[in-house]
N, C-alpha and C positions, 0 to 999 in steps of 0.2 A: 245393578239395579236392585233396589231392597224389595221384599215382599211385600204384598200385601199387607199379611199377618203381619210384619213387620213395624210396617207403616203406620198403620192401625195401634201395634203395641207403643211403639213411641210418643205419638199424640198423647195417649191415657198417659202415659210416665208422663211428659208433659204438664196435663191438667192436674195428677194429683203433685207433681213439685211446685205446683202454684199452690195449693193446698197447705205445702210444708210452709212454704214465705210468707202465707196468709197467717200462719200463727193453729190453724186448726187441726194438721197432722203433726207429727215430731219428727217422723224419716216413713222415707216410703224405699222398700228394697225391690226387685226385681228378681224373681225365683228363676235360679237356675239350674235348678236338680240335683243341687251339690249335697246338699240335707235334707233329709227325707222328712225330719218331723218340723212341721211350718210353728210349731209352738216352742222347739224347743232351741230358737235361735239368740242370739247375744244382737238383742237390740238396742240401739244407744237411746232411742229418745218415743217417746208415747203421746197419741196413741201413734201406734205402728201403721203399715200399708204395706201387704206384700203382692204386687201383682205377677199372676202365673200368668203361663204360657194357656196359648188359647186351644180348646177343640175346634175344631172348623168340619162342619156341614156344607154341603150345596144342594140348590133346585134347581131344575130348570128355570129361566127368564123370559130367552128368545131363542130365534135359532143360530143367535150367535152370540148369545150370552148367557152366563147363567149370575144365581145371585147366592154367594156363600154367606155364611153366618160364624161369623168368630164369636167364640165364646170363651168371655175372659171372667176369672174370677177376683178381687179385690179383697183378700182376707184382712179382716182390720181387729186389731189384739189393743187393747186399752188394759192398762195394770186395776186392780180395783180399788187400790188404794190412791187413786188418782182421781177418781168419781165422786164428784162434790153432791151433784142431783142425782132424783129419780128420770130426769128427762133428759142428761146428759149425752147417755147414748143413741138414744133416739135424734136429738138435736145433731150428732155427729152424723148418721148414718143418712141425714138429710140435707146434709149439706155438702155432701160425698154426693148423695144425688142429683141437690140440685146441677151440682159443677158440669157435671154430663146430659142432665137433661136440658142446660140454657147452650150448650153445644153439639145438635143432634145428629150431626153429622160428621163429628169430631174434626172440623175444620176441611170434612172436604172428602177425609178418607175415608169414612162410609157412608158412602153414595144413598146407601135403602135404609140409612136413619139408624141410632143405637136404643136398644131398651133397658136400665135399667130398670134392676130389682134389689130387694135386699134380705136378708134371713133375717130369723128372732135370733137375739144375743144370748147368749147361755154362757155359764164360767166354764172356763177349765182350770184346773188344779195344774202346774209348772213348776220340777224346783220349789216347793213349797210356798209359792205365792199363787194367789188368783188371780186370773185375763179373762176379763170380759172377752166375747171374741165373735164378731157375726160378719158375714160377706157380701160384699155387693158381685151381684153379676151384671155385666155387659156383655148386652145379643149386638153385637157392632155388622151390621150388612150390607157389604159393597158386590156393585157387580162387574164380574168378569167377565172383558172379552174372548170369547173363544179363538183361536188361530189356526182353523184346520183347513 
């Protein structure tokens, strides 16, 4: 039986490979710890989507549940030489949102609703080329039955 976390993470893969067939992301990766710098990877197509592995919090709920809080980040790398507009990025970074926000419970698997957010975009210098580069987060809250 898959985790949570797991479960949770698949879904998000999920909604942003709909993202890639929509035409609005170019590849979305799945970090898994293999390369430590998230900027200095061989992407084939822009903008990018690399979703990390979650932190996970819990509260108490009940006395036989509680409710965790996965927290996933969505780092998103856009080349700058690909940026037509000044509203570009913003139009991206809202439509990464809406995707999550018109799914608030990411189909089921968090149960106490998801929040996205998202950072202000800033360059990084790469290899001598510029990436736009700013993150969404997902507070994703499901809750756990206790079994004691």
């Amino acid at each position: 039986m898959a985790s949570k976390s797991s479960e949770i993470k698949t879904k998000i893969k999920t909604l942003l490979d709909a993202l890639v067939t929509a035409g609005t992301l170019g590849e979305v990766v799945e970090d898994d710890f293999r390369e430590s710098n998230l900027f200095d990877r061989d992407l084939s197509a822009f903008p990018a989507a690399i979703l990390t592995s979650p932190s996970i919090s819990g509260d108490y709920l009940t006395s036989n549940e509680n409710m965790r809080t996965y927290t996933f980040e969505i780092v998103v790398l856009q080349k700058g030489e690909n940026i037509a507009s000044a509203s570009e990025i913003e139009d991206l970074a809202e439509a990464l949102m809406d995707k999550f926000d018109n799914d608030p419970t990411l189909g089921g698997k968090a149960d106490g609703a998801v929040e996205p957010s998202a950072t202000n975009p800033a360059p990084v210098t790469v290899r001598g080329k510029t990436l736009i580069v700013f993150s969404i987060t997902l507070k994703a809250k499901a809750s756990i039955t206790l079994t004691f």
